[in-house]
N, C-alpha and C positions, 0 to 999 in steps of 0.2 A: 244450618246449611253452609259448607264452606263454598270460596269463592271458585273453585273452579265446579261444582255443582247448579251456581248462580251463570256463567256465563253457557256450560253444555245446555242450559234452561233456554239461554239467548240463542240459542244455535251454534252458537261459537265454540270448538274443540280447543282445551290447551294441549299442545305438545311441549316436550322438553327439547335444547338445544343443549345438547351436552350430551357426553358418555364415556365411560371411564372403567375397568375393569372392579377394582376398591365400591364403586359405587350401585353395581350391579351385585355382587357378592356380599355386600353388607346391610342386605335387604331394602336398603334407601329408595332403589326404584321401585321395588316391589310396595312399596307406605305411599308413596305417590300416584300408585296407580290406585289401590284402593283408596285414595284422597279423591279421586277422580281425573290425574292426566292419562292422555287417551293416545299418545304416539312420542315418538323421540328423533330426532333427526343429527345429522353428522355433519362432519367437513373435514376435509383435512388438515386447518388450523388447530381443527377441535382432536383430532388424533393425535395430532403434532405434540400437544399440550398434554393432552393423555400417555404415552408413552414417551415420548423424550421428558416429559416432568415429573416422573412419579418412577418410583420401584416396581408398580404392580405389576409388569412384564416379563422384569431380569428372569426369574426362573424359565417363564415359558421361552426366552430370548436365548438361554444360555442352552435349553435344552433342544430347541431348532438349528441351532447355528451349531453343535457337534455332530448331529443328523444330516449335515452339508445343505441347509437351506439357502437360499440366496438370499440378500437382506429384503426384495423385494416379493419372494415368497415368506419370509418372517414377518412382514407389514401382514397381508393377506392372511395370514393364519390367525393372530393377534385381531385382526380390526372383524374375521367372518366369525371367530369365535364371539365375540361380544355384541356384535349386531343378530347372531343369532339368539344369546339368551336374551339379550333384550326383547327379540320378536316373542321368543318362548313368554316369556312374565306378561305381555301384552295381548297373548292371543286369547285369554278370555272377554279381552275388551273387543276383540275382533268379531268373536264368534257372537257374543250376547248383539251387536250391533250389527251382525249379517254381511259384517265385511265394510261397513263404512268407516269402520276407524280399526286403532292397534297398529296402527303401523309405523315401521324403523327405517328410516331413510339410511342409506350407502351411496358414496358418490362415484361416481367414474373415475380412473386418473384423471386429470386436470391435464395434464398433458394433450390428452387427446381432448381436447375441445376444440379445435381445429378441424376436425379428419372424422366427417362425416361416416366412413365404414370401418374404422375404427372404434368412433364409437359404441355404431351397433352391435360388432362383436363384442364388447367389453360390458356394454348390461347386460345381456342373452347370457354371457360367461357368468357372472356374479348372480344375477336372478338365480338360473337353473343350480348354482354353486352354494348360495343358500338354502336355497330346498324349503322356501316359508311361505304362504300364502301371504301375509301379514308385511310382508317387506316390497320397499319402493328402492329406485335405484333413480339417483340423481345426474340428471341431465342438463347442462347449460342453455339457455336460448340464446347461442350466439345462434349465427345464419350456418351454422355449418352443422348444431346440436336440433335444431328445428326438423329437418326429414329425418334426423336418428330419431327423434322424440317420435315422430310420430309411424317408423318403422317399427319401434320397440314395441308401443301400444299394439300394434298391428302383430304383433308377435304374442301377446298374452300377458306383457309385461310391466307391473302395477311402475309407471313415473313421477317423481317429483321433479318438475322441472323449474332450474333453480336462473339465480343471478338475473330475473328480471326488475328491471328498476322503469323503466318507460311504460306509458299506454299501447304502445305500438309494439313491443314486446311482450307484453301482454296476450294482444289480439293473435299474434304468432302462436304465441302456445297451443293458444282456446282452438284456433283452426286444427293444430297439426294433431293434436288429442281426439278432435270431431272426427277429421280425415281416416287417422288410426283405426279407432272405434268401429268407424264404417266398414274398413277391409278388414279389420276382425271380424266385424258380424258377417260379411258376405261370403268371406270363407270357411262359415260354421261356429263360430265362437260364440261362448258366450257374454253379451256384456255384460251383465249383471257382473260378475267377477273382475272387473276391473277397475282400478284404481285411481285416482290421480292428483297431483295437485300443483299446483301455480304458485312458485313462490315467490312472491314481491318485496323486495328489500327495502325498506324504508329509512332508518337510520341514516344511514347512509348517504343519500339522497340531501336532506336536509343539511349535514354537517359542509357538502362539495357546495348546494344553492347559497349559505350562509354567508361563505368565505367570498365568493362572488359580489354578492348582496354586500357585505360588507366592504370589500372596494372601490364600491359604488355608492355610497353613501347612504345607504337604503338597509333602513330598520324597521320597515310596516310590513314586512312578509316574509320576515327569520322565524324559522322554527314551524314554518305552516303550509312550505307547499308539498312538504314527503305526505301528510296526512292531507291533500287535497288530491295531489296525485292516486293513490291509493284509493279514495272514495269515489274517481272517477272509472278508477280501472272495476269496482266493486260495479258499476253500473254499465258497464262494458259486460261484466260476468254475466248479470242478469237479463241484457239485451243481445250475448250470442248461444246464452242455454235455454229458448224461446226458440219459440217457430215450427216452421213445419219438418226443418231438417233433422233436428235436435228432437222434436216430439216423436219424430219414427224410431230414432232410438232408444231414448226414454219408453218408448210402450215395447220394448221388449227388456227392459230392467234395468239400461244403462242409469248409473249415476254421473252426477257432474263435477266436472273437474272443480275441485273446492279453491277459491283465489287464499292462502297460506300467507300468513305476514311475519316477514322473517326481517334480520338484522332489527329488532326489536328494545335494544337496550337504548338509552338515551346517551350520546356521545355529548351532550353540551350541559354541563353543571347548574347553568341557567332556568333548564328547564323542567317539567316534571318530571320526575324516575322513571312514571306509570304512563308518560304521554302516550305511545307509543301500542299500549292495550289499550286507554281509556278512551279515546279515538275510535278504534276500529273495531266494534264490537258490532255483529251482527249473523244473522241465520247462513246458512252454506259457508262457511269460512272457516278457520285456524289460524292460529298465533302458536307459534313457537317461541318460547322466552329462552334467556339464559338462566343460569340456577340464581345470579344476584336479580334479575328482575323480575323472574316470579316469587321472590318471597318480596319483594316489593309490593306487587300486585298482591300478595294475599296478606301483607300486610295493613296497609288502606288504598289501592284500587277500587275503582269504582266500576262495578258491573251494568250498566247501563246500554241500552243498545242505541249507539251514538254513529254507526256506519252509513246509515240515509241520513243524516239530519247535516243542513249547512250545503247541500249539493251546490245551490246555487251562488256560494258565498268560495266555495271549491273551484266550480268553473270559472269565476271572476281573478280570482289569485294566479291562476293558471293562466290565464289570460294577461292579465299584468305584469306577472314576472319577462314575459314575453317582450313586452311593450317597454320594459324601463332595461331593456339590454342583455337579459341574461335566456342565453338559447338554450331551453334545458333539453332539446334534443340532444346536442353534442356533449352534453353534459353528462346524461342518462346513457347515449352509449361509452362514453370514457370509463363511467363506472363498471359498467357492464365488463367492458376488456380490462379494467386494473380490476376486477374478481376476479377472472379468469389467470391473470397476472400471479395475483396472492396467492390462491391456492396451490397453484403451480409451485408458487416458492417453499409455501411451508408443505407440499406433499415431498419438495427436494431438499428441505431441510430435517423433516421427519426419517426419510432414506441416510441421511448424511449421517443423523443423531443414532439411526438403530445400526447402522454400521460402525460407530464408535462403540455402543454399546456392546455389540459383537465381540470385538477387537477387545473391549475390556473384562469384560465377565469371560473370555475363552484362556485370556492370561492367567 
C-alpha cells in the first residue's frame, strides 16, 4: 500500500499543488491519480512559472495572439484549457467518491480581492466557463472575498477558499460556507452537490513567527506555532460542523467544508521536509503538496494521524507566543494581505511575460 493510500485510510485527501501543460499530457498526472492523489490546485505563481517558464505554450500563444486575442484572453484560454483536462483525468476520482473529491482549483484575478461584486462575477464567469462539476474556483478571505464566498456558495458554486492563515479567518469561512449553503437550500438547491474547502496556509506562518521569535531572543517556540495554530483551527472545524444548525443541513446531504493545508513545503532547512504533512494528518481534511514535497512524503513520511494529538500543548504555545511579545493577530493578517500582494504580482508579471511572448513568437 503506497502512502497516499495510507493517509485516504486516515481520512486525509492528497491533493497536488502544481499544474503545467508538459505534465498533464505526458501522462504524469494521470500515474498519480491511479497512485491515489484525489485533486490538484492552482495559483497564479504556479501559472506564472508554468507559462512564463516553459515552451509548453508557444504554439498555443503564437496561434491565439494572430487570432487577435488580448494577452489576458491568451492567459484564460491557456490556464481553462488545463484546468479543464485536469478536471477531465480526475473525474473518475469524482464520480467513484459521489462528488467528495477530483477536484481542480482556479483562482479569481487577484486583482479583484478587494471588490466584493467583482468578485462574484468573476467565479459565476469561470465556474459556468468551465462547464465541470469537479472544479472549485478560488476565493480569498479577505473582508471583502468573505460575502463573495458565501454569494458564490449560494449561487451552486463548488469554493476553495484560500489565503487564510488565522483562527479567526478561519471561523469567517466556516460561517459564510454555512450561510451560503443555507440560501442555496432555501431557494431549492441542492446541497449534496456542493463543495468546499478551507484553505490554511501554514509554511508561511512559521517562517514570519520565527523571524520575530528570533529578534527576541526566543528559541523554545520556532518551527511550532503554524502546526499549533492549524490544530486549533482543526478543532474550530469540528466545533462549527456540529449542532443543530449544521445537522439540518447535513440531513439533507450537505458535506462539510474540508479545512485544506496548503503552503505546505518547509521554508526553513532546519526542519523536517515532511513537518508540514507529518503533523497534520487527520479524518475530513486535505493537504495539498508541492511535486518536491510529495515525493518527500512518499519517500519516508510518516502516515500517522497526528491532527488531535498535543491539542493542549497547541493551545499553550499559542498562548505564549502572545505573552512573550509576539501579536500573531497582526501578523496573520499582514500575511494574509502580502498573499493577496504576491499573487497580484505574479498574476502581473505572468500578463507582462505572455505579452513578451506574444511580441516574440508573432516576429
Amino acid at each position: 500500500m503506497n502512502k497516499f493510500d495510507l493517509l485516504n485510510d486516515l481520512g486525509q485527501a492528497v491533493w497536488l499543488d502544481f499544474i503545467r501543460r508538459s505534465f498533464i499530457s505526458s501522462s504524469e498526472l494521470q500515474r498519480l491519480v491511479q497512485d491515489g492523489l484525489t485533486g490538484v490546485t492552482s495559483n497564479p505563481s504556479i501559472f506564472e512559472a508554468a507559462i512564463a517558464g516553459s515552451a509548453d505554450y508557444d504554439p498555443d500563444i503564437r496561434k491565439l495572439a494572430a487570432s487577435g486575442k488580448s494577452v489576458n484572453e491568451i492567459y484564460e484560454t491557456l490556464a481553462i484549457e488545463d484546468i479543464r483536462q485536469a478536471a477531465d483525468i480526475l473525474r473518475p476520482v469524482f464520480d467513484r467518491t459521489l462528488g467528495d473529491d477530483g477536484y481542480v482549483s482556479l483562482e479569481v484575478n487577484p486583482a479583484l480581492a478587494n471588490d466584493t461584486a467583482a468578485t462574484i462575477s468573476e467565479a459565476s464567469r469561470l465556474f459556468h466557463t468551465l462547464d465541470r462539476p469537479n472544479i472549485m474556483i478560488k476565493i480569498p478571505a479577505t473582508p471583502e472575498g468573505i460575502p463573495a464566498i458565501e454569494a458564490a456558495i449560494s449561487q451552486g458554486i463548488n469554493v476553495n477558499v484560500t489565503l487564510i492563515f488565522s483562527v479567526k479567518h478561519y471561523e469567517s469561512a466556516a460561517r459564510a460556507f454555512i450561510a451560503g449553503l443555507g440560501k442555496f437550500s432555501t431557494s431549492g438547491g441542492d446541497p449534496s452537490r456542493i463543495a468546499s474547502v478551507a484553505s490554511v496556509f501554514v509554511s508561511r506562518l512559521d517562517t514570519a513567527v520565527d523571524r520575530q521569535l528570533a529578534e527576541l531572543g526566543e528559541d523554545s517556540l520556532q518551527g511550532k506555532i503554524a502546526v499549533a495554530n492549524a490544530k486549533i483551527v482543526y478543532a474550530r472545524f469540528k466545533e462549527i460542523f456540529s449542532g443543530e444548525r449544521w445537522e439540518s443541513l447535513s440531513g439533507q446531504g450537505a458535506r462539510v467544508q474540508r479545512p485544506l493545508w496548503a503552503s505546505t513545503s518547509t521554508k526553513n532547512p532546519a526542519y523536517s521536509d515532511t513537518l508540514y504533512v507529518d503533523s497534520l494528518i487527520g479524518p475530513h481534511t486535505v493537504n495539498t503538496l508541492p511535486p518536491a514535497t510529495l515525493d518527500a512524503f512518499n519517500d519516508h513520511g510518516s502516515p500517522t494521524k497526528t491532527l488531535e494529538t498535543g491539542l493542549d500543548e497547541a493551545r499553550s504555545n499559542l498562548s505564549r507566543i502572545n505573552k512573550i511579545g509576539v501579536d500573531l493577530g497582526a501578523i496573520t493578517q499582514a500575511l494574509q494581505e502580502d498573499g493577496v500582494r504576491a499573487f497580484a504580482k505574479s498574476f502581473e508579471s505572468l500578463m507582462s511575460s505572455i505579452a513578451e511572448k506574444t511580441a516574440k513568437l508573432s516576429s
